[in-house]
VMD Tcl script that builds the backbone (N, CA, C; Angstrom):
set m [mol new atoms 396]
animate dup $m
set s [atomselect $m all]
$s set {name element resname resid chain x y z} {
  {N N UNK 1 A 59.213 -4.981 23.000}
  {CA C UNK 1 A 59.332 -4.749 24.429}
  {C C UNK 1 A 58.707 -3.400 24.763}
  {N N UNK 2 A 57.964 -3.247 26.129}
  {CA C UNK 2 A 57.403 -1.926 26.550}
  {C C UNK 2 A 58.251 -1.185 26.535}
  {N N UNK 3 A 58.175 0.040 26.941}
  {CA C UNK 3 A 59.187 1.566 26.612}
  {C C UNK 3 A 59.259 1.452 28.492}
  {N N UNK 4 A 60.411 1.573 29.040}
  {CA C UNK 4 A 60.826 1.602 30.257}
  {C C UNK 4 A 62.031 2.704 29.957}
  {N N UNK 5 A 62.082 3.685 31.575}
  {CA C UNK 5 A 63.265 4.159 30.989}
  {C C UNK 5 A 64.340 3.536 32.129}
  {N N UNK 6 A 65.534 3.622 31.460}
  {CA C UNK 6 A 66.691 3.015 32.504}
  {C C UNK 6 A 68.068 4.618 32.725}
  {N N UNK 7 A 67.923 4.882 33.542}
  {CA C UNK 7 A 68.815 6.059 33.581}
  {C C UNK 7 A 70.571 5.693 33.184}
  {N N UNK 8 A 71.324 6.233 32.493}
  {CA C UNK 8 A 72.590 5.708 32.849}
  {C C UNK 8 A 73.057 6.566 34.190}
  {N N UNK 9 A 74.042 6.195 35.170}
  {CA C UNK 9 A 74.676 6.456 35.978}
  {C C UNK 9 A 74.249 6.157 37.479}
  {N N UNK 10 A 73.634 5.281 37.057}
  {CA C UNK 10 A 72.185 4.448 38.056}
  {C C UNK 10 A 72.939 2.865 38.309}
  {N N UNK 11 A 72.948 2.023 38.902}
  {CA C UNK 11 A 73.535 0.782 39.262}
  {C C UNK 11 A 71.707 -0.074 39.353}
  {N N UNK 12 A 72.154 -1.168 39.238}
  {CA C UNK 12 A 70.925 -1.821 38.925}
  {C C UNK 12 A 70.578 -3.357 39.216}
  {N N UNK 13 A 69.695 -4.077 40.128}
  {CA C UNK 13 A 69.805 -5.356 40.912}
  {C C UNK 13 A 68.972 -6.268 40.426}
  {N N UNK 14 A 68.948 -7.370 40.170}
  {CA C UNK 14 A 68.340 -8.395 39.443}
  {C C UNK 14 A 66.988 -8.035 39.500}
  {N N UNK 15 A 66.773 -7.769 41.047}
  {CA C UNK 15 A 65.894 -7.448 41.527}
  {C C UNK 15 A 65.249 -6.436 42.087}
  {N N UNK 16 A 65.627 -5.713 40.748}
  {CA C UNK 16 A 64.290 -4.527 39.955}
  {C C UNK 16 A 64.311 -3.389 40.951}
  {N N UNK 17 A 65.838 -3.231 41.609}
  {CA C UNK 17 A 66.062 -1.949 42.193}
  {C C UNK 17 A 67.378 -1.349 41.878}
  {N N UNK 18 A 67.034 0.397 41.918}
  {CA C UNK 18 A 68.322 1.183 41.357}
  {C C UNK 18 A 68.897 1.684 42.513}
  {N N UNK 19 A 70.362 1.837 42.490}
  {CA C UNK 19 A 70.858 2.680 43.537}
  {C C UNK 19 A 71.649 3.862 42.781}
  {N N UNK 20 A 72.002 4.904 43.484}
  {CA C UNK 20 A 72.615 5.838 43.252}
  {C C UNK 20 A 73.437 6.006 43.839}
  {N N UNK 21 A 75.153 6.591 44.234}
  {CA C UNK 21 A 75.672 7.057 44.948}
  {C C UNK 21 A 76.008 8.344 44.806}
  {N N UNK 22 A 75.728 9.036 45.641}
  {CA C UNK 22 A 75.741 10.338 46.092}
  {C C UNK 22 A 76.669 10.528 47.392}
  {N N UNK 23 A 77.653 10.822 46.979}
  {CA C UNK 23 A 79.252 11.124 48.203}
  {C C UNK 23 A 79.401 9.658 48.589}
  {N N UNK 24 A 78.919 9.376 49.853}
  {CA C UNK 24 A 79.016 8.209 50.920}
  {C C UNK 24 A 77.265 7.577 51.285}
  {N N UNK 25 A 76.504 8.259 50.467}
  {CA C UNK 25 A 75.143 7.670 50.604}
  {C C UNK 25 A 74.687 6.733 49.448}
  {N N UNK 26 A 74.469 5.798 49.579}
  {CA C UNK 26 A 73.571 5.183 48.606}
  {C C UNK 26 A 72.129 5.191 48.501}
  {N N UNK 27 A 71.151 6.005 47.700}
  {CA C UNK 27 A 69.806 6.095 47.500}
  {C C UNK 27 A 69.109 4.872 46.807}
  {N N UNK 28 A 68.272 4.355 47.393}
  {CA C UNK 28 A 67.807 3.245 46.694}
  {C C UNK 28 A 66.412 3.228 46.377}
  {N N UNK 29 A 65.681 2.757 45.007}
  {CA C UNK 29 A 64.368 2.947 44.549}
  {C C UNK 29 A 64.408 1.675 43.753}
  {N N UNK 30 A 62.940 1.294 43.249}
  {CA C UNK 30 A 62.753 0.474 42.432}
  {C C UNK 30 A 62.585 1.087 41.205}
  {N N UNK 31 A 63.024 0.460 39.964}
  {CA C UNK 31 A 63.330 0.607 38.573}
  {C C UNK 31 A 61.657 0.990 38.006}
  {N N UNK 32 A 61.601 1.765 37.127}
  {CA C UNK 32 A 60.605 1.940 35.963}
  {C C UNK 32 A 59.806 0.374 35.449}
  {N N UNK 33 A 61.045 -0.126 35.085}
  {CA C UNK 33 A 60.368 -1.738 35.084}
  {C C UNK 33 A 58.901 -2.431 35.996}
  {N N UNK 34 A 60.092 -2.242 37.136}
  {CA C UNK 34 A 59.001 -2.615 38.518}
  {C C UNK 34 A 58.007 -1.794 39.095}
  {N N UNK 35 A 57.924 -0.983 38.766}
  {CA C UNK 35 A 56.662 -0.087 38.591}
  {C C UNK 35 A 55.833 -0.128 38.043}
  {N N UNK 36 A 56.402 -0.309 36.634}
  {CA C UNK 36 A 55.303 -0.693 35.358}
  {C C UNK 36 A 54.455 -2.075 35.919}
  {N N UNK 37 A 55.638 -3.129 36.268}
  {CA C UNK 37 A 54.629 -4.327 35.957}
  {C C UNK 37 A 53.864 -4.587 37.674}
  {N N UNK 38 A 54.332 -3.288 38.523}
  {CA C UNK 38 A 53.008 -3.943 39.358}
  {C C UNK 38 A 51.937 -2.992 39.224}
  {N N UNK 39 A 52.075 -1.787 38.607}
  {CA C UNK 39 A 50.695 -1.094 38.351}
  {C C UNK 39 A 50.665 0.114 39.981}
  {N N UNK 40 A 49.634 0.267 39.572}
  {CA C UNK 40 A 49.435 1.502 40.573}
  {C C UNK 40 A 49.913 1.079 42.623}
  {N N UNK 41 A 50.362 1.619 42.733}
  {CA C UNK 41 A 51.191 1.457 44.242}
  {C C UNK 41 A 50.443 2.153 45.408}
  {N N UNK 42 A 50.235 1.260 45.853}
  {CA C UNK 42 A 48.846 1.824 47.557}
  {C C UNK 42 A 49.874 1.621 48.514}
  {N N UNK 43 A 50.607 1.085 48.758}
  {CA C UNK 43 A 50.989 0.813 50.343}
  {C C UNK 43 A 53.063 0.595 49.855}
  {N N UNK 44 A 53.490 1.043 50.551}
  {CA C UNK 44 A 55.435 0.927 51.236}
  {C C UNK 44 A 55.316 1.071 52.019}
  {N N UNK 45 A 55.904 -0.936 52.630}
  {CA C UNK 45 A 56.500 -1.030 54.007}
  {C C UNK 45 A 57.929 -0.491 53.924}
  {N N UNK 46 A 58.697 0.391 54.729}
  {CA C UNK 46 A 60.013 0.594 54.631}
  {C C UNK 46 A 60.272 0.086 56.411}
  {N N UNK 47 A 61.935 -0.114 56.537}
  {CA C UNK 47 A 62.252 -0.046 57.277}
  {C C UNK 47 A 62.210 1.052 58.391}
  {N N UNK 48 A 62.692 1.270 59.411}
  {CA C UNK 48 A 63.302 2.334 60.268}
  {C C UNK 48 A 64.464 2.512 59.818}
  {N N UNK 49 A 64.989 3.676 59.829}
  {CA C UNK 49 A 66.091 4.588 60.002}
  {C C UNK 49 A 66.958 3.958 61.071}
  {N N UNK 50 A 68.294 3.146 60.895}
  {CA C UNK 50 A 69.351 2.546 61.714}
  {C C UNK 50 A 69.132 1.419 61.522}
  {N N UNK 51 A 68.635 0.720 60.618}
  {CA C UNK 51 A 68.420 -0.580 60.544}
  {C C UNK 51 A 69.581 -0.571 59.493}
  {N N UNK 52 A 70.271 -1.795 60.016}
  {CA C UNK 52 A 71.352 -2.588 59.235}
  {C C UNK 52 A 70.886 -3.692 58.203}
  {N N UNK 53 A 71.045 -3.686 56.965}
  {CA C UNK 53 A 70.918 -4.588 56.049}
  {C C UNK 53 A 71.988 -4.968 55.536}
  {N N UNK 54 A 71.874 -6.215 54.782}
  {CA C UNK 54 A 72.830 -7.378 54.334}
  {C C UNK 54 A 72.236 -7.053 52.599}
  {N N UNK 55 A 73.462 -7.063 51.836}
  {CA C UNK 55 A 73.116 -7.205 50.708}
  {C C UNK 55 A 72.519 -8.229 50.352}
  {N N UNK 56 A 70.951 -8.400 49.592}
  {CA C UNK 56 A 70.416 -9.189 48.883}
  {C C UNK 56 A 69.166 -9.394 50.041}
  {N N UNK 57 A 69.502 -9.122 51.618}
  {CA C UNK 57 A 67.972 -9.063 52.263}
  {C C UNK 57 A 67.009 -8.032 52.056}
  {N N UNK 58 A 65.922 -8.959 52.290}
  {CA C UNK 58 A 64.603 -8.196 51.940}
  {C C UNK 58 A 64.630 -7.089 53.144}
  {N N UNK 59 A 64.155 -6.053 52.695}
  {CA C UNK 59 A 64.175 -4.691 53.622}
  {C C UNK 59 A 62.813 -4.305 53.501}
  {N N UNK 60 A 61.975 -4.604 52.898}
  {CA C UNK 60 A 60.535 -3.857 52.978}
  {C C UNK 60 A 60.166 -4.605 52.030}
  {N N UNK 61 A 58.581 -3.864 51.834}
  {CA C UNK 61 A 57.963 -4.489 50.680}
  {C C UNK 61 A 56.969 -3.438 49.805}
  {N N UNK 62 A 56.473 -4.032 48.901}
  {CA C UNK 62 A 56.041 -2.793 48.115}
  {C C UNK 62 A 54.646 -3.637 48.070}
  {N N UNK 63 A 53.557 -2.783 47.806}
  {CA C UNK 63 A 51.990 -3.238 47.603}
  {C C UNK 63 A 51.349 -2.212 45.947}
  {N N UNK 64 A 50.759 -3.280 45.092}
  {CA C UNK 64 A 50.151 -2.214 44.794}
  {C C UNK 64 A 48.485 -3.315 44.504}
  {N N UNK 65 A 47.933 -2.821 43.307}
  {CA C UNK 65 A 46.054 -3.351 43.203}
  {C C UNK 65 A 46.608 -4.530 42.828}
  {N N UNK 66 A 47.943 -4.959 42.152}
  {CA C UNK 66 A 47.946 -6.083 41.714}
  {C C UNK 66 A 48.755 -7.133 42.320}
  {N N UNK 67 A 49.617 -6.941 43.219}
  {CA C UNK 67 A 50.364 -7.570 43.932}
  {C C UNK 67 A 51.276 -6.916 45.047}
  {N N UNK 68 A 51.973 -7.773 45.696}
  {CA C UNK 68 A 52.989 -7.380 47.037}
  {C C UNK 68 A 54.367 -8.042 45.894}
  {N N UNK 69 A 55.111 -7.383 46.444}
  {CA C UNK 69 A 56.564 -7.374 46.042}
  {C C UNK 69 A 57.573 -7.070 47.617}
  {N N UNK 70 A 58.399 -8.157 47.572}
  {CA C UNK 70 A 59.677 -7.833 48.192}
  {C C UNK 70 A 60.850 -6.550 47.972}
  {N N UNK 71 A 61.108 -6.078 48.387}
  {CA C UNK 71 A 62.220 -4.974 48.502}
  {C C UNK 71 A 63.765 -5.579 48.919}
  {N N UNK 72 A 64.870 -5.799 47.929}
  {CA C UNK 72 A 66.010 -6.436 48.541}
  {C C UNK 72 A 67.146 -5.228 48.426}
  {N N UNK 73 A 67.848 -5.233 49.715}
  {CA C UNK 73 A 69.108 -4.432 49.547}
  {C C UNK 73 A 69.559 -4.441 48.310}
  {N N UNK 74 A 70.301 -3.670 47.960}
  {CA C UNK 74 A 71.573 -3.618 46.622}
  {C C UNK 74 A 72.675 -4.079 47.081}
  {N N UNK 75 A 72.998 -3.148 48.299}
  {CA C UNK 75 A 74.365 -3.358 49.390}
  {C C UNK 75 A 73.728 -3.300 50.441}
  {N N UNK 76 A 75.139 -3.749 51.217}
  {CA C UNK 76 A 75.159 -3.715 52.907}
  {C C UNK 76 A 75.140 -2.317 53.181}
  {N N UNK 77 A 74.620 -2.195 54.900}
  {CA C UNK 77 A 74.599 -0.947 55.737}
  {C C UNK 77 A 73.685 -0.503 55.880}
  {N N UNK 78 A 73.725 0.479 56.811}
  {CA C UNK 78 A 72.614 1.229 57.786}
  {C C UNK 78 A 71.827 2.070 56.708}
  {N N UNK 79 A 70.570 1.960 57.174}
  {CA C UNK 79 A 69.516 2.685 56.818}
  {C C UNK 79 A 69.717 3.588 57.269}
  {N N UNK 80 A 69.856 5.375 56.743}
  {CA C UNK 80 A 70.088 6.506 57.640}
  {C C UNK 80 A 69.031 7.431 57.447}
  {N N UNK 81 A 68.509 7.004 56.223}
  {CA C UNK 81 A 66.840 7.582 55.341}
  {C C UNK 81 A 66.240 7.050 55.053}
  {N N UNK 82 A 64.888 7.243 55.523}
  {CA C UNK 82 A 63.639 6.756 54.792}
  {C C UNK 82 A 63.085 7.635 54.048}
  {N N UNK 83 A 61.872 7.394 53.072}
  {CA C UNK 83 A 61.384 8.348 52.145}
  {C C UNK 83 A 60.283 8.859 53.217}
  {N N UNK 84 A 59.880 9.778 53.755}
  {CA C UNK 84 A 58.426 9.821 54.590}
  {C C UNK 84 A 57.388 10.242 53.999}
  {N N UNK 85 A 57.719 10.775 52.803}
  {CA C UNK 85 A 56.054 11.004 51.493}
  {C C UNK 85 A 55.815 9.947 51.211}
  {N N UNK 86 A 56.143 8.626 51.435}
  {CA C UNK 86 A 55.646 7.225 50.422}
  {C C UNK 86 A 54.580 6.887 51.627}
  {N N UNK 87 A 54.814 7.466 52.696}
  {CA C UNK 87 A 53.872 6.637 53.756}
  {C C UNK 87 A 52.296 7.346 53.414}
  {N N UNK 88 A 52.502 8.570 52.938}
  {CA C UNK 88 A 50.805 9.493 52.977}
  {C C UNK 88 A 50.861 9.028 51.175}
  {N N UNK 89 A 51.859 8.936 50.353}
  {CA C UNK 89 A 51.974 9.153 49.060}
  {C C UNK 89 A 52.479 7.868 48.588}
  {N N UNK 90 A 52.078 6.901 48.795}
  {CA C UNK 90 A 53.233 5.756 47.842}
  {C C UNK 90 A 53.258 6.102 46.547}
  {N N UNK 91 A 51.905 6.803 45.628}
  {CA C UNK 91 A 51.378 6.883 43.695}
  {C C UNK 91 A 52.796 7.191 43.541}
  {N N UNK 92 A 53.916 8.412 44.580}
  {CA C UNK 92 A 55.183 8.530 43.923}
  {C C UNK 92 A 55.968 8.109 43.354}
  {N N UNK 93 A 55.974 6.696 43.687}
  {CA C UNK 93 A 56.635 5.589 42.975}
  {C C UNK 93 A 56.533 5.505 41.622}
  {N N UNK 94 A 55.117 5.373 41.471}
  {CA C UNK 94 A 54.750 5.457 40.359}
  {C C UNK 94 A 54.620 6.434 38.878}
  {N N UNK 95 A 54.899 8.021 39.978}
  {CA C UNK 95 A 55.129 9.100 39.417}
  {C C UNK 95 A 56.116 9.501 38.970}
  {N N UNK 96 A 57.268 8.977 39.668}
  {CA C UNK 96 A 58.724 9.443 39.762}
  {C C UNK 96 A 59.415 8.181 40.101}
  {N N UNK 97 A 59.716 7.111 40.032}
  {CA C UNK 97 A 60.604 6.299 40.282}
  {C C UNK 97 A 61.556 6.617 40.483}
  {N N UNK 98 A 62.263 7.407 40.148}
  {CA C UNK 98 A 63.634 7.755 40.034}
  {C C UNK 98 A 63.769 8.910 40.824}
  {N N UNK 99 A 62.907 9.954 41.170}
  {CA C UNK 99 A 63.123 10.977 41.941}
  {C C UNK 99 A 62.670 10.912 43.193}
  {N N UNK 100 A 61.139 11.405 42.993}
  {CA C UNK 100 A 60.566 11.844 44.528}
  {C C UNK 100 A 59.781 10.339 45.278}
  {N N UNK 101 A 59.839 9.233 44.302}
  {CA C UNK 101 A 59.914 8.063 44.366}
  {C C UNK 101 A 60.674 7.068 45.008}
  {N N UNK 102 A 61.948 7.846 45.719}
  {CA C UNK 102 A 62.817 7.093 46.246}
  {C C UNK 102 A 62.412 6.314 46.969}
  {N N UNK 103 A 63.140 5.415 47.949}
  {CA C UNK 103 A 62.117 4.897 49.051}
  {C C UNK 103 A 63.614 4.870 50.243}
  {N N UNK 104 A 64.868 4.944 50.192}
  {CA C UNK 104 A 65.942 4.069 51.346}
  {C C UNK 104 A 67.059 5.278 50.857}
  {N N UNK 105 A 67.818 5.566 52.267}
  {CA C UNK 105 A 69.178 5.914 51.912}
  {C C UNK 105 A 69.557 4.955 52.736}
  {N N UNK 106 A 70.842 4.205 52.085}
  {CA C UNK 106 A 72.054 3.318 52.644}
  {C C UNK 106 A 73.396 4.061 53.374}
  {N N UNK 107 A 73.853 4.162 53.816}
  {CA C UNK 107 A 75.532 4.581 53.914}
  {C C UNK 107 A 76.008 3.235 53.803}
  {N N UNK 108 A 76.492 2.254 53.227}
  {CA C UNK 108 A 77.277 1.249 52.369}
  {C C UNK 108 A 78.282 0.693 53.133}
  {N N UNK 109 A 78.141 -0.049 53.774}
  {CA C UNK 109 A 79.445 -0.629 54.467}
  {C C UNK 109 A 81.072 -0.821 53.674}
  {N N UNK 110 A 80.471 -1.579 52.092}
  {CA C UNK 110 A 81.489 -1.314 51.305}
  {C C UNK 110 A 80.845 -0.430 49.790}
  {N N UNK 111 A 81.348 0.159 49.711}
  {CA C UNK 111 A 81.142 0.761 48.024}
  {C C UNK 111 A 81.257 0.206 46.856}
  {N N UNK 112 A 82.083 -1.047 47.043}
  {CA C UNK 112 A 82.699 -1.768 46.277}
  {C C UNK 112 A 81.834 -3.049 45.787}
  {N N UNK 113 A 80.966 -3.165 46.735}
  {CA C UNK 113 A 79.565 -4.258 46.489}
  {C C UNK 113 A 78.749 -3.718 45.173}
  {N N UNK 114 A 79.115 -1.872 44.947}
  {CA C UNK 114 A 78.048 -1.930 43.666}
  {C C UNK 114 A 78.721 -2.451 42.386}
  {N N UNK 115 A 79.990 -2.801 42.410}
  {CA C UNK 115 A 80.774 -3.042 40.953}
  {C C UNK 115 A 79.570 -5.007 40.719}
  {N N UNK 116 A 79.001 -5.312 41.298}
  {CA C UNK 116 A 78.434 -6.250 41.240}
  {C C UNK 116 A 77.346 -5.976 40.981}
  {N N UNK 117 A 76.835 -4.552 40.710}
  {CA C UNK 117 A 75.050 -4.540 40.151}
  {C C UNK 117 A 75.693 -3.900 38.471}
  {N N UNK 118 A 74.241 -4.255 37.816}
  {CA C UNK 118 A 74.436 -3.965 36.583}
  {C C UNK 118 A 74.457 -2.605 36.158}
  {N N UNK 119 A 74.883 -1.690 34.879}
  {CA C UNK 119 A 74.729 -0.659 34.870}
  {C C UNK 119 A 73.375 -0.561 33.844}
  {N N UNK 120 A 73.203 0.445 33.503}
  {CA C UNK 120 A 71.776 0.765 32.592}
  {C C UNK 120 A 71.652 -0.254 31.266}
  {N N UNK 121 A 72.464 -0.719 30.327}
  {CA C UNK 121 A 72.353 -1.452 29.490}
  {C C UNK 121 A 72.055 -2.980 29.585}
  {N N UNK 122 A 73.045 -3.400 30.718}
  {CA C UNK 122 A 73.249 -4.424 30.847}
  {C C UNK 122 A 71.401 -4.803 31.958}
  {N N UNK 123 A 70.932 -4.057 32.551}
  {CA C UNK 123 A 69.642 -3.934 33.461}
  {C C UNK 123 A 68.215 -4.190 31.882}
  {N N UNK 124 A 69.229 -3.531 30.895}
  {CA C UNK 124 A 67.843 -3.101 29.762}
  {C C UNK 124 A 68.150 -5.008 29.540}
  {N N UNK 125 A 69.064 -5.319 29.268}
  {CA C UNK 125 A 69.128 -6.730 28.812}
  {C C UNK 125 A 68.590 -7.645 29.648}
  {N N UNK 126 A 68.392 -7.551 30.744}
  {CA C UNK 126 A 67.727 -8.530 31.879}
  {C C UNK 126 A 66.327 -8.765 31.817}
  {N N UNK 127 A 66.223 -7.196 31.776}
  {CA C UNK 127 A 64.610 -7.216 31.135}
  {C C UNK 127 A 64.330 -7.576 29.953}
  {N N UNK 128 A 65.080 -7.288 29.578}
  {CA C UNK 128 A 64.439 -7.827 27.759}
  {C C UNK 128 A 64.483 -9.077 28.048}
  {N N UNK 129 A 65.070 -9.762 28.581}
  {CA C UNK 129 A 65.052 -11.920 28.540}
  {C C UNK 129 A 64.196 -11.935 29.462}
  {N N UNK 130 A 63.845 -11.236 30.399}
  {CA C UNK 130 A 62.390 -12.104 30.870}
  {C C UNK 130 A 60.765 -11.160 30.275}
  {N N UNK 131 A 61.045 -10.791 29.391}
  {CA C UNK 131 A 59.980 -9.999 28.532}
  {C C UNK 131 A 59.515 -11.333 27.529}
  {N N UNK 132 A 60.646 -11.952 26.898}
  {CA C UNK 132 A 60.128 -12.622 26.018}
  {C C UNK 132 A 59.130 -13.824 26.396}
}
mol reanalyze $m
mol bondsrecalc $m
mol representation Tube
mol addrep $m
């Protein structure tokens, strides 16, 4: 299997996005994984700032030379951040996934929706079964 890194203390969605909680915010980015396998990143559609999402809806989308990708909530709730370097900068993604790469802050309607994403091991195992 490729070398991906998976952070522990990171929550993690089928669909190849991490969240973080930080107090009452949830930060949301796509995984090292999903970076890797779409290759270099030209274009993030993000939402607006106050937009309400439903866990598991698509909220944006990601572009890179090799394909478009969907963006799905982790959890419910308002968009209160967007990333605004991905709009002049998307390569960040690609640079930093995990940091300056972000792309969404959530405030979470419930908190309790993340006990339903995976944590870092169990995310490495998802990938590993569709690697093979």
């Amino acid at each position: 299997m490729a070398e991906y890194e998976f952070p522990e203390g990171l929550r993690y969605s089928e669909e190849d996005e991490w969240a973080r909680l930080e107090g009452d915010r949830l930060v949301v980015g796509i995984t090292d994984y999903a970076q890797q396998k779409l290759g270099d990143i030209v274009f993030v559609e993000l939402p607006e700032a106050g937009t309400h999402v439903e866990k598991g809806d698509r909220f944006g989308s990601i572009e890179s030379v090799k394909a478009v990708a969907d963006l799905f909530a982790p959890a419910s709730g308002e968009i209160i951040e967007v990333n605004p370097d991905l709009e002049d900068h998307p390569e960040l993604v690609n640079e930093d996934c995990y940091g300056d790469g972000w792309m969404v802050v959530i405030a979470p309607d419930d908190p309790a929706e993340l006990d339903d994403l995976m944590d870092a091991a169990a995310y490495a195992k998802h990938v590993e079964s569709r690697e093979d």
